[in-house]
N, C-alpha and C positions, 0 to 999 in steps of 0.2 A: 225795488223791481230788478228781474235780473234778468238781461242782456243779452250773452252770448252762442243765445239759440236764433240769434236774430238772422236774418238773408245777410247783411254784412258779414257778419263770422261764417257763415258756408261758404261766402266766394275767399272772403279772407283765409280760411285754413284749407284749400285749393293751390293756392299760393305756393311757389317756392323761394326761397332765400332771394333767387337773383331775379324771381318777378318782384318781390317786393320792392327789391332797389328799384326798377324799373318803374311799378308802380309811383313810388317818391318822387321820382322827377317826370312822371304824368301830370300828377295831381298839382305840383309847382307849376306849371304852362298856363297862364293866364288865359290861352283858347278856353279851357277846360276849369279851372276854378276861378276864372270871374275875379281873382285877387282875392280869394280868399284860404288861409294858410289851413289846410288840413293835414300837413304832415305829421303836427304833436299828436290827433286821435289816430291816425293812422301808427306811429310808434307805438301806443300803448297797445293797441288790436295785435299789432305784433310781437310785443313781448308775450301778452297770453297765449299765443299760438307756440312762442318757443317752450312758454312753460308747460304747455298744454295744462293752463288752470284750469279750474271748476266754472261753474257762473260765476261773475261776478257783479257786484250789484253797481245800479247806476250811478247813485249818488257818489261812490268810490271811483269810477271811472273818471264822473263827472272834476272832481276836485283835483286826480291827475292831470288833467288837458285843461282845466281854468285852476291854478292854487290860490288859494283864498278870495277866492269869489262863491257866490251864495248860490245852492244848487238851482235851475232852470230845468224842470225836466224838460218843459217844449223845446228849450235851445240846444238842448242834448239830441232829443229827438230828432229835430230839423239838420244836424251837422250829419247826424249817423247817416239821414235817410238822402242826404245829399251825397255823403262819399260813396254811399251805394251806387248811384246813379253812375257817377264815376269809374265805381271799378266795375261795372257793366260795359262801359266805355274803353274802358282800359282793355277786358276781355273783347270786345270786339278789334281794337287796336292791336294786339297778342294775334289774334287769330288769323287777321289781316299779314300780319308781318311775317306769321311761320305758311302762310298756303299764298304763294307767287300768283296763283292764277286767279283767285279771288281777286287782289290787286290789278290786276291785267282790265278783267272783267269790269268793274268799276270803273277803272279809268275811260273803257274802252263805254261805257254807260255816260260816263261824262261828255265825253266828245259826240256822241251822240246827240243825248238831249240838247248840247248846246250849238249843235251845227254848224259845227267845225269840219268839212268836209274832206279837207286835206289829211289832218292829224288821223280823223277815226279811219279815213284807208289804208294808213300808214300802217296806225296801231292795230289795224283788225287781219291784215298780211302779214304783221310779226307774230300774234297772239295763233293766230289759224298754221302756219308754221310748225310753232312751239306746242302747239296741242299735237298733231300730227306726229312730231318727232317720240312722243310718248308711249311707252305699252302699253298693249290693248286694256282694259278694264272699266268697272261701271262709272269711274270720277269722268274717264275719258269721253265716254257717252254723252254723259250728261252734258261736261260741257262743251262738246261738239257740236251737239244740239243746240244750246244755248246760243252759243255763237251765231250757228247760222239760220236761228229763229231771230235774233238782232240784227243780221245782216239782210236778209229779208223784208224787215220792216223799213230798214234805215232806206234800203234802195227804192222801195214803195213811195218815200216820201220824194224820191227825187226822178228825174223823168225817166217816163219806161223805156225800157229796153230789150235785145235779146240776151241782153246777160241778166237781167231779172227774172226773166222765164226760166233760162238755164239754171240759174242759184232756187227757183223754186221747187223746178224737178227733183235737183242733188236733196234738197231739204227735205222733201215729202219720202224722196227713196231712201235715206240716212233715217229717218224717224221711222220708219213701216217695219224697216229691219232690223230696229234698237227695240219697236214695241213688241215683234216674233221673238228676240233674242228673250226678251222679258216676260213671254209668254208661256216659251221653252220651259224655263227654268219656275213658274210657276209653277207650270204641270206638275215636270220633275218634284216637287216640294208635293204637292198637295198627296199626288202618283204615293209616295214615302207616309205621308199622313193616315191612307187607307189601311196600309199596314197594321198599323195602331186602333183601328175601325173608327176613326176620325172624322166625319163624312157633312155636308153643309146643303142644308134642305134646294139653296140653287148655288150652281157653284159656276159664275161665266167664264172665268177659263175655262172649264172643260168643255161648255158650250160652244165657244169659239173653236178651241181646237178640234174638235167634234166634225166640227163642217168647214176647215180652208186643208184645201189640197192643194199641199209644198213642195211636190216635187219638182212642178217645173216653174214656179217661181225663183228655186235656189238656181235651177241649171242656167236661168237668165239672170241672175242677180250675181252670179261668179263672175261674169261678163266685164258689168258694171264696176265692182269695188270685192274685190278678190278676198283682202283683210277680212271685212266684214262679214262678207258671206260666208266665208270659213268658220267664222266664229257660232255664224247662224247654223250652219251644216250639220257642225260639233252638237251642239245644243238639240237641235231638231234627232239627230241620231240616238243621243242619250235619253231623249224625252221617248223615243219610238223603245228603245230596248224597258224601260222601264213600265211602259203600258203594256210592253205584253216579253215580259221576261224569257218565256223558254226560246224567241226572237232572236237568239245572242249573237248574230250578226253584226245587227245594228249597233253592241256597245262594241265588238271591234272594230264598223267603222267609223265608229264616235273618234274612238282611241288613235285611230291611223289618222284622224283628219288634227285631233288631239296633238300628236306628235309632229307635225309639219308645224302646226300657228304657234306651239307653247313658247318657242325664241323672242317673238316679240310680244307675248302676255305679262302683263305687270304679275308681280309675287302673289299679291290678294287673289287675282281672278286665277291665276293655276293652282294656289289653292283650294278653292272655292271648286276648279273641276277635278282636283284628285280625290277631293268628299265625294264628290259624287260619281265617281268612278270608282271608287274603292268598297259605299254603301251596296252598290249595284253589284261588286263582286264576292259582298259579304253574303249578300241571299243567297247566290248563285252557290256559293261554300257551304251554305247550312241546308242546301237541297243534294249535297252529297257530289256536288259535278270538281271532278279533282283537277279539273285543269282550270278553274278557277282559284285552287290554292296557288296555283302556282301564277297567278296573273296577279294576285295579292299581295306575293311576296315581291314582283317584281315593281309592284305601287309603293309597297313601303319603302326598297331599298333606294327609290326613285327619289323620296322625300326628305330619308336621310340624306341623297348626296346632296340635295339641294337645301337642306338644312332647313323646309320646310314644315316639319318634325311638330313643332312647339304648340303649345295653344293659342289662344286669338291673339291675346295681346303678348304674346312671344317671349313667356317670363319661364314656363319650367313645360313637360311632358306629360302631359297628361296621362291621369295612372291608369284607365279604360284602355287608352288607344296604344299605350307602353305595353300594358299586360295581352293585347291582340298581336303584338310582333312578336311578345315571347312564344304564344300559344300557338301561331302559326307556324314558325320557326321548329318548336318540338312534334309539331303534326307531320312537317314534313324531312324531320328526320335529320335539322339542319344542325347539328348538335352544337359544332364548334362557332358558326356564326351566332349563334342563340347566346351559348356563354360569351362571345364577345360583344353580341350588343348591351348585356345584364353590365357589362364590368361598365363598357366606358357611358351609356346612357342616362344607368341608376342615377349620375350625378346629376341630372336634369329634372327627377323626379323634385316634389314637392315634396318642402323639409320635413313635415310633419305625418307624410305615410312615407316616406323614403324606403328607411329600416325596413318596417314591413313589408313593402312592397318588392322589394331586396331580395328579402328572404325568400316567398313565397314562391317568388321567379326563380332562385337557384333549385327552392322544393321542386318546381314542377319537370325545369329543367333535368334532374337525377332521377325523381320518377318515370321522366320520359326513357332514359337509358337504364331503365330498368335498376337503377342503385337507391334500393329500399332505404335502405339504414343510412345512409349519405342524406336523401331526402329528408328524412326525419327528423336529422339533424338541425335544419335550419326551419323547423318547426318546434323545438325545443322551448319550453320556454314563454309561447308565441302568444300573447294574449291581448290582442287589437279591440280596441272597439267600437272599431269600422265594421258593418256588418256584412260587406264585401268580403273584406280580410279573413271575416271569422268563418264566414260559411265555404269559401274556400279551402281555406285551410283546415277544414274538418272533414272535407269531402276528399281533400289530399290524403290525413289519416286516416280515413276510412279505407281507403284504396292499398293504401302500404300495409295497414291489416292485414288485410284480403290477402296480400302478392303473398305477404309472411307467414297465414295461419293464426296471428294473433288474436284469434275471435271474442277471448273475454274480452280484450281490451277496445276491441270493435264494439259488441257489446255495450260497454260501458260509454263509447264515443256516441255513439248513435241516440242513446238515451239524454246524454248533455246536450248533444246536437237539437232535439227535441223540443227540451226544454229551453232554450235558446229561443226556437221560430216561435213557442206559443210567446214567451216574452217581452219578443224586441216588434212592439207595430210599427215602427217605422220601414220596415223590410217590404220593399213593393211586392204586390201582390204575384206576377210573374214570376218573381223570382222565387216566392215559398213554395208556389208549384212546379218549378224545376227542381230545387232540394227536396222536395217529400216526392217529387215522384222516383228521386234518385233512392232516395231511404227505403220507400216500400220495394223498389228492385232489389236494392241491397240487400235487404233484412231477410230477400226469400231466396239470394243465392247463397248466403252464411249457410240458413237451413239446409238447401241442398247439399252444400259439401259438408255437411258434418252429418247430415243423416240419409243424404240420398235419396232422396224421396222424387221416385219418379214424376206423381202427381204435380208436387209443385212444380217440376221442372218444363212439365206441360203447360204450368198457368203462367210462367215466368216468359216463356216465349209468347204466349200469346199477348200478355201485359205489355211486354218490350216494341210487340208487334203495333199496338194501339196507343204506345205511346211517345210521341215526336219530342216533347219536352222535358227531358232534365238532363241534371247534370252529367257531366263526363259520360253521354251517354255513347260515343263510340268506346269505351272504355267494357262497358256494362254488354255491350253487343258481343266484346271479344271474352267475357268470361262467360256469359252463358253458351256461346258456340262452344266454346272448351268442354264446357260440361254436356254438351247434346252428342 
């Protein structure tokens, strides 16, 4: 029988070097092993993790942790599914020791239950404190609430008061405007989902927000708890420009309420509102309103200084959200910051589309300033297969073509290019109808500049006219004007 797909070996190869040590002198604490010695099974579990071996079978394990005793498979069994137990334990003990407020919270559970009445008001005005001194964000929420849904209770049990009444007030007004703030940003998400034609036969967010008028809840709720209500304000403004976008008030005064609270926002939650300030000025840029490029650019360079940049878990640049700074950057003509974000960012990209993704940023960069053969350059070569990469970079040569007159070898690109989209189904479907709607404009402005043909140049403006989606299509807008 073989082993190592067991739940032990998943929490086990989770593990790092100095939780294992740790783990060892867990598993020694007679609290927790009852006096009995699981370090030898644990040794072995952790050599195969350094070897990263294969399965290995039991009876072999088994002869390791007992030598020359006669195999038991139930005694094997019973040890393995015991240290499991354990290093769940252990993981909860881990989890406990790296999040402080966790620990707070238990303890502050402890003195409760046990009606300790002194200790829990001690520890419940240092913890209430220590939560308060914290930036704003959803952990903060939560355990705000938490607290004073316990402190609520605790004073319930003891005689009433008007500071009972008062901590029930703060509690119901602190939850009303934690479940608005969560309502908000439902919206906002669901509001993004229709986009997509995403839609849910009843959807009670929408229902709620449907029918409570906010206005002058916030203007008395500022009153109350200023922090808070700011944060609601924020949310409430972003959720109003998103429901009806040509609005675009409301995401400036999302953004002005934005810029006062962001000082005291933990790094996750201004995250979380530069997505969505940034989504909201990515529409607003594909509906052609240019002084939303310029609100864009001043989101990105906002993220850079804050070094906000990264993806979730904060390990490299995502190559989407990399390739929207260079794109923007060359739309609005920003030449020299463009080539300086490529040089020092690239290093952030992920190892394995870096190069590519490298290149294509300096391609578009030169094509933007109009250096054809420069461009080309670092398409040279270029054979990804990434299907991002590829259709990109075909749509790049296609266009250096065009600027050049190279038309066999447009031609010849357009037919690989082709054959390419019938091949590769993993290509989403939106995106095949942006390259082929790019291709059939292409293929009819070739014709025209090589034979002139009035006719098509009649059907090319009306095509362009009917069609919002494809590629490089302000591109496609500035050669057929040239030719009208």
């Amino acid at each position: 029988m073989k082993i190592t797909n067991s739940k032990l070996f998943d929490i086990i190869n989770t593990l790092s070097k100095s939780d294992i040590k740790e783990f060892k002198k867990f598993i020694r604490s007679p609290v927790y092993s009852k006096g009995r010695n699981y370090v030898p099974i644990l040794n072995q579990i952790a050599k195969l993790q350094q070897r990263k071996s294969p399965d290995i079978e039991s009876q072999k394990l088994y002869s390791k942790i007992y030598p020359g005793k006669k195999f038991n498979s139930q005694t094997l069994k019973n040890r393995l599914s015991e240290l499991f137990k354990l290093a769940e334990e252990f993981m909860i003990y881990k989890t406990l020791k790296e999040n402080p407020l966790e620990k707070q919270k238990l303890l502050l559970l402890s003195y409760y239950k046990n009606k300790n009445v002194r200790l829990y008001e001690s520890k419940y005005n240092a913890f209430n404190n220590q939560l308060q001194s914290l930036p704003e964000n959803d952990l903060k929420f939560l355990n705000t609430l938490y607290l004073k849904r316990e402190h609520l209770d605790f004073l319930r049990r003891q005689e009433i008061s008007e500071y009972a009444f008062d901590c029930y007030y703060e509690f119901s007004f602190y939850s009303t405007c934690i479940f608005l703030t969560n309502l908000f940003e439902f919206g906002i998400e669901f509001l993004q989902q229709e986009q997509t034609e995403r839609n849910y036969e009843f959807n009670i967010v929408k229902e709620l927000l449907a029918k409570i008028n906010i206005d002058e809840i916030l203007e008395k709720a500022a009153k109350i708890n200023p922090d808070l209500s700011g944060i609601l304000t924020m949310q409430y403004f972003f959720y109003k420009a998103f429901k009806d976008p040509d609005e675009e008030k409301n995401y400036f005064e999302g953004r002005k309420v934005f810029d006062r609270i962001s000082p005291g926002l933990s790094e996750d939650y201004k995250i979380n509102q530069y997505n969505i300030m940034t989504y909201y000025c990515i529409i607003r840029h594909n509906y052609g309103i240019k002084k939303f490029q310029l609100e864009l650019f001043k989101l990105y360079n906002e993220k850079l200084k804050l070094g906000i940049h990264l993806d979730i878990n904060k390990k490299y640049f995502h190559v989407r959200t990399f390739r929207n700074y260079v794109l923007l950057g060359i739309i609005l003509k920003k030449f020299e910051w463009t080539e300086k974000f490529i040089n020092k960012y690239s290093k952030e990209l992920p190892v394995d589309t870096r190069d590519d993704e490298t290149n294509l940023s300096y391609s578009r960069l030169y094509f933007g300033k109009r250096e054809y053969g420069r461009s080309m350059s670092y398409l040279a070569n270029f054979k990804s297969t990434n299907y991002l990469h590829y259709c990109d970079s075909s749509v790049l040569k296609l266009c250096s073509y065009y600027e050049t007159e190279k038309f066999e070898e447009a031609f010849s690109e357009m037919d690989k290019f082709r054959h390419y989209l019938r091949n590769h189904k993993e290509i989403p479907k939106i995106h095949k109808i942006y390259t082929r709607n790019f291709l059939k404009m292409y293929q009819m402005l070739i014709k025209i500049k090589t034979d002139a043909g009035k006719k098509d140049l009649y059907e090319i403006v009306n095509l362009y006219e009917k069609t919002p989606l494809a590629s490089r299509r302000n591109w496609l807008g500035e050669k057929i004007s040239q030719l009208s």
